[in-house]
FIKE-371007 format. One line per 3 residues: number of its first residue (from 1); for each residue x, y negated, z negated of N, C-alpha, C, O, CB. Coordinates in pm, whole numbers, always signed. Glycine has a CB too. Example, Ala and Ser with C-alpha at 12.3 -4.5 7.8 and 13.67 -1.06 7.14 Angstrom:
BEGIN
1) +1319 +569 -780 +1230 +450 -780 +1320 +330 -780 +1424 +332 -846 +1131 +447 -905  +1285 +225 -708 +1367 +106 -714 +1290 -3 -787 +1341 -114 -804 +1408 +60 -572
***
This chain:
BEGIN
1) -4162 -6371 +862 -4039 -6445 +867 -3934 -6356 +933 -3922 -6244 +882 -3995 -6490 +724  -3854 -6384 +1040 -3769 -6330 +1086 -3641 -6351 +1001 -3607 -6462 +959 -3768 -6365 +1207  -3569 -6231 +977 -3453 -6239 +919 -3316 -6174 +968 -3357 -6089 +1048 -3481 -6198 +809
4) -3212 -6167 +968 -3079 -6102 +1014 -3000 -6022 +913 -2938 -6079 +823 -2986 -6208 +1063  -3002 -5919 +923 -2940 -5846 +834 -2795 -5747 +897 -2792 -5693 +1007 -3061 -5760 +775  -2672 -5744 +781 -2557 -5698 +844 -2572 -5562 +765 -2564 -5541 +644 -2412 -5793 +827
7) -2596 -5475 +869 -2590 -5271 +787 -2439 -5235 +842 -2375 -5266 +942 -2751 -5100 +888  -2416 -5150 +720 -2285 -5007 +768 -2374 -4962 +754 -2470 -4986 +681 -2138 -4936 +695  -2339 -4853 +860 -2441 -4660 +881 -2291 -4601 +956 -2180 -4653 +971 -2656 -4646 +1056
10) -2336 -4498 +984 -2279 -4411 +1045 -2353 -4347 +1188 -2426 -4248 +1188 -2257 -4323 +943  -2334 -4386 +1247 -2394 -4387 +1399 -2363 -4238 +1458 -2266 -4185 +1404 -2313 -4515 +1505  -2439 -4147 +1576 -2400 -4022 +1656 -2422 -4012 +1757 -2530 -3994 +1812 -2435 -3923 +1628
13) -2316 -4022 +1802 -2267 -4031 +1964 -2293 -3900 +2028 -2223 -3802 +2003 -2098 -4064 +1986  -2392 -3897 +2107 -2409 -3735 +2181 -2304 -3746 +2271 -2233 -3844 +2294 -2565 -3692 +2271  -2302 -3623 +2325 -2166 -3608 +2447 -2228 -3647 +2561 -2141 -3657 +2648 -2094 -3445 +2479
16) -2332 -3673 +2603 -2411 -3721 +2730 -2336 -3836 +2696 -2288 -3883 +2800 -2591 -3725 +2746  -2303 -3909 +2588 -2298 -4093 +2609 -2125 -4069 +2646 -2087 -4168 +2708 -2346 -4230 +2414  -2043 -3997 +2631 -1935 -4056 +2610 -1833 -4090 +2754 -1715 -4103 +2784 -1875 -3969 +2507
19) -1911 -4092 +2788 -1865 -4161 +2943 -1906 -4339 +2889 -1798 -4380 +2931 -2000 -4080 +3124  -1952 -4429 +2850 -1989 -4497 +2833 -1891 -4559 +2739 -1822 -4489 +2664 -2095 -4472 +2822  -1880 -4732 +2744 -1779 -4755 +2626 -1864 -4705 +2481 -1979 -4663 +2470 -1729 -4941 +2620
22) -1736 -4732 +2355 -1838 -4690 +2247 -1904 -4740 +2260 -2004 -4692 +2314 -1831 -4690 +2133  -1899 -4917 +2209 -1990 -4990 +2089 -2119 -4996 +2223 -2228 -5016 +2170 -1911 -5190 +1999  -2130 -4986 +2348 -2256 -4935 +2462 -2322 -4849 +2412 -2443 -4872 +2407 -2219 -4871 +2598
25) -2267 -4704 +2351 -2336 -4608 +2326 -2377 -4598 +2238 -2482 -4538 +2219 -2305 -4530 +2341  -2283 -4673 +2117 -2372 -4683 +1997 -2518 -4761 +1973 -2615 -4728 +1904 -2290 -4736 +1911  -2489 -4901 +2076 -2581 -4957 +2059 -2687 -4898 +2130 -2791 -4939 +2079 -2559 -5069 +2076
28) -2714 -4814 +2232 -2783 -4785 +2275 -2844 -4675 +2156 -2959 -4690 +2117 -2741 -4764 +2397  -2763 -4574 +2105 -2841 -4489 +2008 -2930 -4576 +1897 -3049 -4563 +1866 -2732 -4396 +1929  -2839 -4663 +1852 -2947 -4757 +1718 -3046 -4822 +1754 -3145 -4832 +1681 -2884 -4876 +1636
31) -3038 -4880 +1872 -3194 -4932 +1922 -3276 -4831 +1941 -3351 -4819 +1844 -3202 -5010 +2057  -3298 -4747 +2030 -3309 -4611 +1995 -3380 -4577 +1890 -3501 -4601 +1891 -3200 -4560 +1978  -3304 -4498 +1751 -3369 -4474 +1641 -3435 -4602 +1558 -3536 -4606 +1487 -3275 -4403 +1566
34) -3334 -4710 +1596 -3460 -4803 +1445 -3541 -4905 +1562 -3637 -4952 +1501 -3335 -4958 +1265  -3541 -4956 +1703 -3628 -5059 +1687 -3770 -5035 +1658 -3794 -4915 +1654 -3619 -5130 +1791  -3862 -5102 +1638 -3989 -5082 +1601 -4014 -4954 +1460 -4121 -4910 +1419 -4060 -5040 +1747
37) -3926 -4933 +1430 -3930 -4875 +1276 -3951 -4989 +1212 -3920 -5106 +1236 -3796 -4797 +1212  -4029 -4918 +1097 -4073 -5047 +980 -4004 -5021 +837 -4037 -4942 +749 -4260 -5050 +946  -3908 -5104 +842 -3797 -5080 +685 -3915 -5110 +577 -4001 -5194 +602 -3629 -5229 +657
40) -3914 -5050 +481 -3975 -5101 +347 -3906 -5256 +297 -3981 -5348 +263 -3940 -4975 +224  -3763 -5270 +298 -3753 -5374 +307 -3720 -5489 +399 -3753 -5607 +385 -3716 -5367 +249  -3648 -5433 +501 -3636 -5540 +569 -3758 -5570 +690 -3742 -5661 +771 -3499 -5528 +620
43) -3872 -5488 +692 -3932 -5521 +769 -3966 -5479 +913 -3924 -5365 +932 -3902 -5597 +755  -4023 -5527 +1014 -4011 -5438 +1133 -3868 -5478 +1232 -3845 -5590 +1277 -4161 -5458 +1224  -3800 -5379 +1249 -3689 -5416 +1337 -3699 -5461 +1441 -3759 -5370 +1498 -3622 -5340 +1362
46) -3681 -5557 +1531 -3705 -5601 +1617 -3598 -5556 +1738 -3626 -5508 +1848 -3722 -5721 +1579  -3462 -5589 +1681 -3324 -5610 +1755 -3222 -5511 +1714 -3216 -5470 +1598 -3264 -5753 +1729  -3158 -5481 +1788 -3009 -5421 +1703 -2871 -5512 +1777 -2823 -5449 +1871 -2980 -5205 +1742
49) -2821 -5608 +1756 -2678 -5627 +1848 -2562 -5640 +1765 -2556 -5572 +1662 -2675 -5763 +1944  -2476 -5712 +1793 -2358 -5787 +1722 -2279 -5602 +1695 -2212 -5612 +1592 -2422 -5915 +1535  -2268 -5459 +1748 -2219 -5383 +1713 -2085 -5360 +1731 -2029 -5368 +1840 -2277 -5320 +1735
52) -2003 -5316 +1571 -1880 -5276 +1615 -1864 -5127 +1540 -1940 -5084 +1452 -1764 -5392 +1578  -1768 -5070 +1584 -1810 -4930 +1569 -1646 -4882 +1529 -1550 -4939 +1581 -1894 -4853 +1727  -1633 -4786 +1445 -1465 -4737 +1424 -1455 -4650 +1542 -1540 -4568 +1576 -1420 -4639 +1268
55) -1331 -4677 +1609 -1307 -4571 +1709 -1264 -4435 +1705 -1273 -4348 +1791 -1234 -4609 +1776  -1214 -4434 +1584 -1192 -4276 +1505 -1345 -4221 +1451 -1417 -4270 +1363 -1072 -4295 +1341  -1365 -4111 +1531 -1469 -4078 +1464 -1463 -3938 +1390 -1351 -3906 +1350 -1571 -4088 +1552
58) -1574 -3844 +1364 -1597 -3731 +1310 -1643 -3636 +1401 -1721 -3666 +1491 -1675 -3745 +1211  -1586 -3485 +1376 -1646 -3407 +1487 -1716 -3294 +1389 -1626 -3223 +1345 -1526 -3345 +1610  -1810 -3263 +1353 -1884 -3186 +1256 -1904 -3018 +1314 -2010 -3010 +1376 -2035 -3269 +1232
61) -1851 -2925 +1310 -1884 -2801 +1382 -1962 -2764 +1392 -2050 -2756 +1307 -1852 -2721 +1369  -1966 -2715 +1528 -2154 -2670 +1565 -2233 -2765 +1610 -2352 -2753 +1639 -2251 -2625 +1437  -2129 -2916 +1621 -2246 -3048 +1700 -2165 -3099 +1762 -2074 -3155 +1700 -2332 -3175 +1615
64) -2164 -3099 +1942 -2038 -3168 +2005 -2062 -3341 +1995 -1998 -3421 +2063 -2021 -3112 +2183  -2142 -3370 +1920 -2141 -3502 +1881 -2012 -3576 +1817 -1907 -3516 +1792 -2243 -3508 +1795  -2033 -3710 +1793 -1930 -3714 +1751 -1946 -3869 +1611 -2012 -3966 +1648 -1828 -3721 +1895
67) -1895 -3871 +1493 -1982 -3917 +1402 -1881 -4071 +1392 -1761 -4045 +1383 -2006 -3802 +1249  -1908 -4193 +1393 -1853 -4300 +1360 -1898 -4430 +1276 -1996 -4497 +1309 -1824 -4325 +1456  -1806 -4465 +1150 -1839 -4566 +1117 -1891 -4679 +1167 -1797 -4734 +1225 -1777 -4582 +1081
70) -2036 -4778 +1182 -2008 -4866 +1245 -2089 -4956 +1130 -2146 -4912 +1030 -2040 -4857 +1398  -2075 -5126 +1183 -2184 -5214 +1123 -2193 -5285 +1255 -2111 -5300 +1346 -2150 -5311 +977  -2353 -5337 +1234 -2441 -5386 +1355 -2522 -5512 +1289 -2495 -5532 +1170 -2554 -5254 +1419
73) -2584 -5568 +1327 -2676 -5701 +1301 -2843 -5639 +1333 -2881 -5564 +1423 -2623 -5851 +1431  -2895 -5682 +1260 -3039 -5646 +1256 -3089 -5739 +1252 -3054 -5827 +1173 -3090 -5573 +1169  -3233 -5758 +1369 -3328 -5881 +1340 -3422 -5801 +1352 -3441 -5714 +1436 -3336 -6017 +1429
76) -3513 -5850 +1217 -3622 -5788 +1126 -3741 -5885 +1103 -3728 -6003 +1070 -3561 -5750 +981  -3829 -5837 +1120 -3951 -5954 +1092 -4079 -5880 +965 -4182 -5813 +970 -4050 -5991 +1284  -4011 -5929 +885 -4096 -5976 +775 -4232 -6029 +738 -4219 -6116 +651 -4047 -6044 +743
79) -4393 -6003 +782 -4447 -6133 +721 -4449 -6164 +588 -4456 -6059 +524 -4567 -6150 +751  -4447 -6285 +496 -4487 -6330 +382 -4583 -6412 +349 -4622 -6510 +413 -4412 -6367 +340  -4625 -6369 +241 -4757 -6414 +233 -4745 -6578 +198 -4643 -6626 +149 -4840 -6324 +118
82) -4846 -6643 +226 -4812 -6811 +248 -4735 -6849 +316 -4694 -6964 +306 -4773 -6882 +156  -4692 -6767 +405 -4614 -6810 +541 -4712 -6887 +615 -4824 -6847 +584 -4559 -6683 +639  -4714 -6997 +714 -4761 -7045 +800 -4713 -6965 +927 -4590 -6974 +936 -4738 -7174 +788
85) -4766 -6892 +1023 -4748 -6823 +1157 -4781 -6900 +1303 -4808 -7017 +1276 -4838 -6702 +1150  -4785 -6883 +1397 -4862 -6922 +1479 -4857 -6803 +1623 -4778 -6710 +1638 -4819 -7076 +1499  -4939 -6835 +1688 -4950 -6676 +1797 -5080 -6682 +1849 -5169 -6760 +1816 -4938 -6505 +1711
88) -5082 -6601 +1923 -5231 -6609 +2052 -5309 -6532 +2015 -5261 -6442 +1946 -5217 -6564 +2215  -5433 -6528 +2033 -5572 -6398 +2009 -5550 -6366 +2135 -5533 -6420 +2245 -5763 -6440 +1971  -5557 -6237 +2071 -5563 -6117 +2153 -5707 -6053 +2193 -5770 -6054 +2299 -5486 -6015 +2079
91) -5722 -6020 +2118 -5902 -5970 +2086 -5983 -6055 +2042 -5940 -6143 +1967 -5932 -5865 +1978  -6068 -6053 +2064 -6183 -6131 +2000 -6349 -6044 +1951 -6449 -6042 +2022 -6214 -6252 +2123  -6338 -5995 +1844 -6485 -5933 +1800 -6595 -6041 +1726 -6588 -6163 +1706 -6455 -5804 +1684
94) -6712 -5926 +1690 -6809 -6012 +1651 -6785 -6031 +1457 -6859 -6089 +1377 -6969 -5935 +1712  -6658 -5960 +1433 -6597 -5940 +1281 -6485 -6019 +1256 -6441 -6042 +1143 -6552 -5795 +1248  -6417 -6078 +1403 -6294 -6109 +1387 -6249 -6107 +1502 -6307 -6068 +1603 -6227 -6039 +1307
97) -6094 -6171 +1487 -5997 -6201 +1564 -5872 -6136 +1589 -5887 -6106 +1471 -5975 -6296 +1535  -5785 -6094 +1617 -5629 -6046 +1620 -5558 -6135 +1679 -5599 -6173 +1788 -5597 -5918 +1690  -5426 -6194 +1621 -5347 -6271 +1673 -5208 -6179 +1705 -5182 -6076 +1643 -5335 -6390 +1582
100) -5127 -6234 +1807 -5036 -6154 +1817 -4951 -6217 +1767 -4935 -6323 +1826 -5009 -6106 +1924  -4865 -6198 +1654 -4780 -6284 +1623 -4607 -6219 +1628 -4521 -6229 +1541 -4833 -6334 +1486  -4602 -6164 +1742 -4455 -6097 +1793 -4444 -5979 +1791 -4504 -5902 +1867 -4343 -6127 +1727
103) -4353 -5944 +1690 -4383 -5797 +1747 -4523 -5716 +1654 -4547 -5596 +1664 -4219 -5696 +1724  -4556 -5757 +1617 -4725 -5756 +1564 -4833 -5830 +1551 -4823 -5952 +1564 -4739 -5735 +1466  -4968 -5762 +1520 -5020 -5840 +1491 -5120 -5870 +1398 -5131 -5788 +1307 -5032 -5858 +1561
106) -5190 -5960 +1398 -5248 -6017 +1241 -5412 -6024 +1278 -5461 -6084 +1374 -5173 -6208 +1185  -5471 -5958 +1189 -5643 -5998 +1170 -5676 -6131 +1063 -5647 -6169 +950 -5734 -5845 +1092  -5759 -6173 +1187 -5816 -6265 +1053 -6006 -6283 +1085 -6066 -6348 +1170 -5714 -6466 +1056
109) -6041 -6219 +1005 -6213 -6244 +991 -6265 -6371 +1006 -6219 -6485 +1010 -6270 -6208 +855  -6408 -6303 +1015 -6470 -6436 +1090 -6511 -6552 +961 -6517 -6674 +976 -6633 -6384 +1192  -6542 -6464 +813 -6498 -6602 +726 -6359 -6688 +681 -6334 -6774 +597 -6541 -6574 +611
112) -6307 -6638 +752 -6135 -6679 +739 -6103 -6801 +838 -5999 -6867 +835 -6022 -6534 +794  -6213 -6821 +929 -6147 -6870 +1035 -6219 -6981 +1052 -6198 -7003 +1171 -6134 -6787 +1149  -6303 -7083 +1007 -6356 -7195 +985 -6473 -7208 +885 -6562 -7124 +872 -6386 -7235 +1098
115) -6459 -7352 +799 -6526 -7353 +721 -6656 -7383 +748 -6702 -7485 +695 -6480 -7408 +650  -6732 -7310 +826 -6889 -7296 +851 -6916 -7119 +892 -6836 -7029 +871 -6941 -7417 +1004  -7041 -7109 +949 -7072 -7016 +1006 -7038 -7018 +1167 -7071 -7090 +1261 -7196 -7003 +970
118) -6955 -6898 +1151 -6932 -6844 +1348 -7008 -6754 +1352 -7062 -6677 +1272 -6776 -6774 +1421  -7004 -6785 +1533 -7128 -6725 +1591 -7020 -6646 +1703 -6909 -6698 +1715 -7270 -6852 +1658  -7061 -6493 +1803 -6987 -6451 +1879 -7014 -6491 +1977 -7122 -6550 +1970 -6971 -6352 +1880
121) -6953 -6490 +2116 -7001 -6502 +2223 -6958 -6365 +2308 -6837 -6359 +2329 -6961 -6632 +2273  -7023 -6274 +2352 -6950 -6128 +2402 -6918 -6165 +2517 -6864 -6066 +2564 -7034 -5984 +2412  -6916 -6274 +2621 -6903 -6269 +2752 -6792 -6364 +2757 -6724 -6365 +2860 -7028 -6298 +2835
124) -6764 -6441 +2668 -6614 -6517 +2667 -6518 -6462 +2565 -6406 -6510 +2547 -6626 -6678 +2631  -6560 -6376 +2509 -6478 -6311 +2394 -6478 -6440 +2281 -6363 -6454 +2240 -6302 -6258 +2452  -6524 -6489 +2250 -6524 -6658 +2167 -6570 -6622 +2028 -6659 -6544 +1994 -6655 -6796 +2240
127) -6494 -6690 +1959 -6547 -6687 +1822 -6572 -6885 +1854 -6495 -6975 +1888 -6407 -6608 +1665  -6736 -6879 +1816 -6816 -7076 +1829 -6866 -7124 +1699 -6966 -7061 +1662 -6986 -7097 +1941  -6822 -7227 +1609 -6815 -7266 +1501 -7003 -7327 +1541 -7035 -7384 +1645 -6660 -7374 +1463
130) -7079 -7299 +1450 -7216 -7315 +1451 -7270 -7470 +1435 -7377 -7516 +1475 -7268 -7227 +1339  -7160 -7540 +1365 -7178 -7674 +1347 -7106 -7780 +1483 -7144 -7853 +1574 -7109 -7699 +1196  -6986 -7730 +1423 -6889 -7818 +1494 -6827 -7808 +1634 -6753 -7889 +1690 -6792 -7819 +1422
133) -6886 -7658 +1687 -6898 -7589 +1805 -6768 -7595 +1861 -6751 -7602 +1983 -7001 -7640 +1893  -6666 -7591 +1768 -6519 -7563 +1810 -6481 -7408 +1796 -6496 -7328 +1704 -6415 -7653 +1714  -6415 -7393 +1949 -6395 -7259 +2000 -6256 -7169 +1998 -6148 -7216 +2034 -6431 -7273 +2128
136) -6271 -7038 +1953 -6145 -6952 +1980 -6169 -6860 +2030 -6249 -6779 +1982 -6070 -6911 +1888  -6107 -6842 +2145 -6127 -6738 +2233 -5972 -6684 +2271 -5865 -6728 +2228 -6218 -6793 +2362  -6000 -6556 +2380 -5903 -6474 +2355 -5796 -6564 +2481 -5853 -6617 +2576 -5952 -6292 +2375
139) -5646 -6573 +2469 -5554 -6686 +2500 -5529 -6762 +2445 -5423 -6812 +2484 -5565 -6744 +2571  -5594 -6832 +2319 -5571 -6965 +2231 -5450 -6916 +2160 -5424 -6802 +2122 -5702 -7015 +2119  -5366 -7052 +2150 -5229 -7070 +2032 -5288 -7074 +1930 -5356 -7174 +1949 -5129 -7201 +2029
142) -5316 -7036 +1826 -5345 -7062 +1686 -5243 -7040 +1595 -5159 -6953 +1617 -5449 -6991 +1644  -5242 -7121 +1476 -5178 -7124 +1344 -5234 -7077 +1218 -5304 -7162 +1164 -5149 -7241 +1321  -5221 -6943 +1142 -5270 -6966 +1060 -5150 -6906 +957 -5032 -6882 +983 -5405 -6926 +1071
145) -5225 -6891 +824 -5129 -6866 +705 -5185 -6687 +665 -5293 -6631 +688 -5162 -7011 +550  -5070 -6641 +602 -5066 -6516 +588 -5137 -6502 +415 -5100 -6571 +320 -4900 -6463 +622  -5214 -6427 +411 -5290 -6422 +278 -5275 -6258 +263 -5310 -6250 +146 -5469 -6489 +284
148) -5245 -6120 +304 -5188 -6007 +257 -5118 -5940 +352 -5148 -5967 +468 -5275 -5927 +204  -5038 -5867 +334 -4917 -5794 +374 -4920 -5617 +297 -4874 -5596 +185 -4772 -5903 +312  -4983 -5507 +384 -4957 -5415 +359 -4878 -5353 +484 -4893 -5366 +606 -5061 -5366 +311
151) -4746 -5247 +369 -4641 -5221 +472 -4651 -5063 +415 -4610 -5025 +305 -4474 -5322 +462  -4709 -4988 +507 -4745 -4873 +529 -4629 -4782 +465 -4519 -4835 +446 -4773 -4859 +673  -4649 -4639 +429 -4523 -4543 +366 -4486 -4492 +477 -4392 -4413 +464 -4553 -4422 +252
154) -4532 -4509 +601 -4460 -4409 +692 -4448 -4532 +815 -4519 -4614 +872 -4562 -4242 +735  -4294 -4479 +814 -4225 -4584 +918 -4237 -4633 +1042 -4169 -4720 +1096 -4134 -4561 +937  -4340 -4564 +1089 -4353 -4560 +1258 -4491 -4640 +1246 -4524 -4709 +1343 -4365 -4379 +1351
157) -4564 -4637 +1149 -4696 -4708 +1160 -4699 -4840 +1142 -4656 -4868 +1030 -4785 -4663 +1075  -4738 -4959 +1219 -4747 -5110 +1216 -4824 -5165 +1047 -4923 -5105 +1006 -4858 -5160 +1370  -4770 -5266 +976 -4829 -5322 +872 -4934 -5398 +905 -4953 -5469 +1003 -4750 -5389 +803
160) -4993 -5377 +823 -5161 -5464 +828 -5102 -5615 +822 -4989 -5645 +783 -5296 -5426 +656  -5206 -5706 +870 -5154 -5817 +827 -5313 -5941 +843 -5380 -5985 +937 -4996 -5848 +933  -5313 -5956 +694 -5432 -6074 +684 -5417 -6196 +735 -5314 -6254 +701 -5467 -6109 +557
163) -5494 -6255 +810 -5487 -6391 +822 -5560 -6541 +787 -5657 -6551 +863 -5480 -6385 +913  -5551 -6626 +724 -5666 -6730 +707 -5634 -6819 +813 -5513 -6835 +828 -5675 -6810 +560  -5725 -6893 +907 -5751 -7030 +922 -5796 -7150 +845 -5740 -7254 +881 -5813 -7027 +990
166) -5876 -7162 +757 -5929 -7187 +716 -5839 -7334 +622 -5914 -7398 +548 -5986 -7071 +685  -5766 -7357 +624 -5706 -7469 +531 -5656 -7598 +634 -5674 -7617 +755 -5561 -7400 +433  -5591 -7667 +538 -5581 -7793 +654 -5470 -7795 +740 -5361 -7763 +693 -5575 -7933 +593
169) -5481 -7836 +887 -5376 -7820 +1012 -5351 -7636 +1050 -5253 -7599 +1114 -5200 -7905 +952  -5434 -7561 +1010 -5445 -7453 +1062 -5543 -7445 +1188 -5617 -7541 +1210 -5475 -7374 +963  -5544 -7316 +1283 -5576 -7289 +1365 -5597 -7336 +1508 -5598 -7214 +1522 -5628 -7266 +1323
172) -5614 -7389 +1628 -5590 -7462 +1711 -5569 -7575 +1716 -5664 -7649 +1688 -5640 -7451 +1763  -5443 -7635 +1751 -5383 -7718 +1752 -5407 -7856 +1758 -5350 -7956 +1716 -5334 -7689 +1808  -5545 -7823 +1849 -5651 -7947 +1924 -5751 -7991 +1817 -5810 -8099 +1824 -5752 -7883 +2068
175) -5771 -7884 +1696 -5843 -7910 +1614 -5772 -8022 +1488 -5833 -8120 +1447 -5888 -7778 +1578  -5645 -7986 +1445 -5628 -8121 +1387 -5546 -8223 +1452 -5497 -8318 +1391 -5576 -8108 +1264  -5531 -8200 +1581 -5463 -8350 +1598 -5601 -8432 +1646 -5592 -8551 +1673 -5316 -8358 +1735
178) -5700 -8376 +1654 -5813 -8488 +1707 -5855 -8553 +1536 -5878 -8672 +1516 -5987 -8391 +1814  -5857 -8463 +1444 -5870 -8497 +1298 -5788 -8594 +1240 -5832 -8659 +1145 -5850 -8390 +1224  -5653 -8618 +1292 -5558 -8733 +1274 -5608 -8820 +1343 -5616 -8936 +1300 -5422 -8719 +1308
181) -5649 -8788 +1453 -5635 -8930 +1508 -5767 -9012 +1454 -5765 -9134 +1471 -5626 -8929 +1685  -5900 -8945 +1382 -5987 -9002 +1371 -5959 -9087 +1248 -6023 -9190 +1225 -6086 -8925 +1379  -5858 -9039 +1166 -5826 -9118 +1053 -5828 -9256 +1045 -5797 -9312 +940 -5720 -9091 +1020
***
C-alpha cells in the first residue's frame, strides 16, 4: 500500500550545495539518504517532495556544513498482507514466479499460483497449468494477494514478499473475465 507521510528532521547542507536554492539542496540531500531505504515503519521510501526547509540554519564547528530545520512529504510503500497487488513477472523459474510490483518485488510459488499442477516451460520462461493449460509467462499483468511480509533489520536490504494467485479474480486478467462471462 502506498502511503504519504509528513517528517520534521533536520537536514545537512554541504558547502558544495550552497550555490543552489535551499529547499533544491535539501531536497536533493533527502532523496539522497532515504530513497530506497526501508523504514521499519513506514516502509520502502519511494519519493521525497513537498520540501520546506528553515532558512536559519546551524553551523556546528569543525563541519562547514550547515544544519536546518525542515519538513518534507514522504511516499512510502508498504505491502500488507491481504492486500490485493497487481504487477508483471519478471522471472519465471521451475519453483516460481517474481512479480514486480514497483519499487519491489514479490515471489509467488508454483503452488500458489493455480489450483492444479504447473508444469515449466524453460524456453518461454512459462509457468502451464497441466489441466487447464492457462499460461504465465515472463511480461504478463497479474493480480495477486499478499500472504507474508518480512521487513528485514537492516535498511538497505529489500523485504521479502509472498504472493498467492490462487483465489477468485486473481492472477491474469484474461483468466477471470473469460470465467464471468461463462456464467
Amino acid at each position: 500500500m502506498y502511503m504519504i507521510y509528513r517528517v520534521r528532521d533536520t537536514v545537512r547542507i554541504p558547502p558544495s550545495l550552497f550555490g543552489m536554492p535551499l529547499e533544491e539542496a535539501a531536497l536533493q540531500v533527502l532523496t539522497e539518504k532515504y530513497v530506497g531505504y526501508v523504514h521499519p515503519d513506514m516502509g520502502i521510501i519511494v519519493a521525497i517532495f513537498n520540501v520546506k526547509v528553515n532558512e536559519e540554519g546551524r553551523i556546528i564547528p569543525g563541519d562547514g556544513a550547515t544544519y536546518h530545520e525542515s519538513e518534507y512529504s514522504v511516499l512510502a510503500f508498504k505491502p500488507v498482507v491481504k492486500e490485493v497487488v497487481e504487477g508483471v513477472v519478471v522471472n519465471a523459474q521451475q519453483y516460481g514466479l517474481w512479480v514486480n510490483l514497483g519499487p519491489v518485488e514479490g515471489f509467488a510459488h508454483v503452488t500458489q499460483l493455480m489450483d492444479e499442477r504447473v508444469m515449466f516451460d524453460p524456453q518461454r520462461k512459462a509457468l502451464i497449468g497441466e489441466r487447464t493449460r492457462r499460461i504465465v509467462e515472463v511480461g504478463d499483468v497479474v493480480r495477486a494477494r499478499v500472504v507474508s511480509v518480512s521487513i528485514p533489520s537492516e535498511p538497505t536490504m529489500r523485504p521479502r514478499i509472498q504472493l498467492t494467485m490462487r483465489q477468485p479474480y486473481l492472477g491474469k486478467p484474461e483468466w477471470y473475465k473469460k470465467a464471468g462471462q461463462q456464467e
